[in-house]
C-alpha positions as CSV (number, residue, x, y, z in Angstrom):
1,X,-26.6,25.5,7.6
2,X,-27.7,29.0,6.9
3,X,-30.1,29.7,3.5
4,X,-27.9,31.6,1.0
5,X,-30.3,32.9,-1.4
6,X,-32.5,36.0,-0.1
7,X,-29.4,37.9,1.3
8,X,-28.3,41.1,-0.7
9,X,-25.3,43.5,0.1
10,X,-26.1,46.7,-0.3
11,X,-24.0,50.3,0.4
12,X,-25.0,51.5,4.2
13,X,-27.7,54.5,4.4
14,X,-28.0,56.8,7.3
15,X,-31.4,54.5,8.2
16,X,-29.3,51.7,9.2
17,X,-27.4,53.1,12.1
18,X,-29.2,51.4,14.2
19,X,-29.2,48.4,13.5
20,X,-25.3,48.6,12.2
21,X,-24.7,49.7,15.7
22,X,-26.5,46.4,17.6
23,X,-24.4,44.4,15.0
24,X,-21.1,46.0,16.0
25,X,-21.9,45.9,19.4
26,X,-22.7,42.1,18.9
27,X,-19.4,41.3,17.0
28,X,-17.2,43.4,19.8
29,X,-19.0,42.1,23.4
30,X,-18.1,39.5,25.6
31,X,-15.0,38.0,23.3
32,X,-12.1,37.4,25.0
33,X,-9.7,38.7,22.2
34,X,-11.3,41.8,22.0
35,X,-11.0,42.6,25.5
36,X,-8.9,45.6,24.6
37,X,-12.0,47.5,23.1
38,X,-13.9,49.9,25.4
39,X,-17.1,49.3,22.6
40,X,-18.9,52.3,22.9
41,X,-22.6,53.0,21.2
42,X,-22.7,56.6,20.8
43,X,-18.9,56.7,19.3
44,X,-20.1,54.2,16.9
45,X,-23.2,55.9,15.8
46,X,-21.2,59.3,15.4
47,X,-18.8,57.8,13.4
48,X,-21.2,56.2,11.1
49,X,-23.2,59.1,11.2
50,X,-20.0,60.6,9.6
51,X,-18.3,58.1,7.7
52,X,-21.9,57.0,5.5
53,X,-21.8,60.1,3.6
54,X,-18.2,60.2,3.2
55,X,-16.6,59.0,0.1
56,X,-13.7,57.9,1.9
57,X,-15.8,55.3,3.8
58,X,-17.7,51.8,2.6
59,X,-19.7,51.0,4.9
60,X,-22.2,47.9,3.7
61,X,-25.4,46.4,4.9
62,X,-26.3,42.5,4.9
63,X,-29.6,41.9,4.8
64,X,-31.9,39.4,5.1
65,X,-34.8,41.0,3.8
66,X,-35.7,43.6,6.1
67,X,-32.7,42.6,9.0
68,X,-29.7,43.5,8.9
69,X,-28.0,40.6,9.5
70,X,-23.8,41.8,8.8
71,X,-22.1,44.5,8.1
72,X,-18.7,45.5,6.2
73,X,-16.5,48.8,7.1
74,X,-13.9,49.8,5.1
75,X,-11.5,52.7,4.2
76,X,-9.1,54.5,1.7
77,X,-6.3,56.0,2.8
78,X,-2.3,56.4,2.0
79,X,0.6,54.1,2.8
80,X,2.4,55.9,5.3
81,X,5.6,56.0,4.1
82,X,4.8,55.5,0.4
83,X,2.7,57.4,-2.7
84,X,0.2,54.4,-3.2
85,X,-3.4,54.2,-1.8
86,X,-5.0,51.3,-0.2
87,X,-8.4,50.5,1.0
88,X,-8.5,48.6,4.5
89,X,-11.1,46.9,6.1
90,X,-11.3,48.0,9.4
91,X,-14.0,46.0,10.8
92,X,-16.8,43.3,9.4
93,X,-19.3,40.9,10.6
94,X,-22.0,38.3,10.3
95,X,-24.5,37.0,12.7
96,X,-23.0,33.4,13.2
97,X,-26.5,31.9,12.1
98,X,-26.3,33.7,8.6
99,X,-22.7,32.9,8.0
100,X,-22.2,31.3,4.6
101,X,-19.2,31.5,1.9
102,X,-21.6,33.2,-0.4
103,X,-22.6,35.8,2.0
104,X,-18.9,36.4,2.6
105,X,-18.0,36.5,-1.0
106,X,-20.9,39.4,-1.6
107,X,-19.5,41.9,0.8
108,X,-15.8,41.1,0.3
109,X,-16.5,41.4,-4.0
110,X,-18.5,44.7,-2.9
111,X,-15.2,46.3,-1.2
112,X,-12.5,44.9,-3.7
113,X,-14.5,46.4,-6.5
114,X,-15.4,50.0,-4.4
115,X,-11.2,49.5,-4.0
116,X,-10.6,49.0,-7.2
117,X,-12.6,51.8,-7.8
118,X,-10.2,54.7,-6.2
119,X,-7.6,53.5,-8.3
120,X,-5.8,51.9,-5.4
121,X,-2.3,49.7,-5.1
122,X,-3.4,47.2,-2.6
123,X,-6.8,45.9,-1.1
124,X,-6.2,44.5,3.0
125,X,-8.5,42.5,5.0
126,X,-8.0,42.2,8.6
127,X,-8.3,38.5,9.9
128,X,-9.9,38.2,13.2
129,X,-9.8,34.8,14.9
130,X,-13.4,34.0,13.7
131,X,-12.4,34.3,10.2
132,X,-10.9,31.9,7.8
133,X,-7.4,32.8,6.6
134,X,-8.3,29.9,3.4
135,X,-11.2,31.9,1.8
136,X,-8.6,35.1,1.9
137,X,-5.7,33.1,0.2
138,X,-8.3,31.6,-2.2
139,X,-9.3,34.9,-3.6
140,X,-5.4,35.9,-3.7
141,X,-4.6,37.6,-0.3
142,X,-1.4,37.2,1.4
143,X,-0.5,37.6,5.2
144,X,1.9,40.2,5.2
145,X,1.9,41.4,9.4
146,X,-0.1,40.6,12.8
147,X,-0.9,42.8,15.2
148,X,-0.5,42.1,19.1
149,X,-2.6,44.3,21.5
150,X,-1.8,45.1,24.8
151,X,-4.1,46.8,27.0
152,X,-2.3,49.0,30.0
């Protein structure tokens, strides 16, 4: 059981590249449901390189004191189709030995409020096999699509 106290979410700086980077190439390598990413580390540190700065971007830190230990990356944008704005979470991850509900809880309050913040209709999660679908419906999610991937 992972300790809970000692974490603290914090907003991303251009100092954590880096390590943001290890972490995503942790959460992306060798699973077999992700097979249909081509990770790659210099797109990643580009586009965070970008996307920190950028108001239209959350990208959070976990840290365990000094480590980074998880990280959340999310997005406003537009519905498609619609005049309503929604923040999506396009990809987030924790070291499997510093998983906890309460370190879940900080990042996932940290988004909905940033959300929340841009005046926006909807907040989305993405659920990845490693997730639990219960802690989303507990803080008042609904499934409303999946997505199937096919790699050609």
């Amino acid at each position: 059981m992972p300790k809970t106290k000692g974490y603290k979410t914090e907003v991303a700086t251009l100092d954590d590249i880096f390590e943001l980077t290890l972490l995503a190439r942790e959460a992306y390598s060798g699973l077999p449901e992700k097979e249909h990413i081509t990770f790659s580390s210099k797109k990643i540190g580009q586009l965070l390189e970008a996307t920190i700065p950028n108001n239209t971007f959350l990208i959070l830190a976990l840290k365990d004191g000094d480590e980074t230990v998880g990280y959340f990356f999310g997005m406003v944008s537009d519905y498609f189709f619609a005049i309503e704005t929604q923040v999506s979470c396009l990809s987030w991850f924790i070291r499997p030995e510093h998983r906890s509900v309460r370190n879940a809880l900080s990042m996932l309050k940290m988004y909905e409020e940033w959300g929340k913040g841009q005046g926006v209709s909807s907040i989305n999660m993405i659920n990845i096999k490693m997730d639990s679908p219960r802690l989303y419906e507990k803080l008042g999610y609904k499934m409303t699509e999946t997505t199937f991937v096919k790699r050609v």
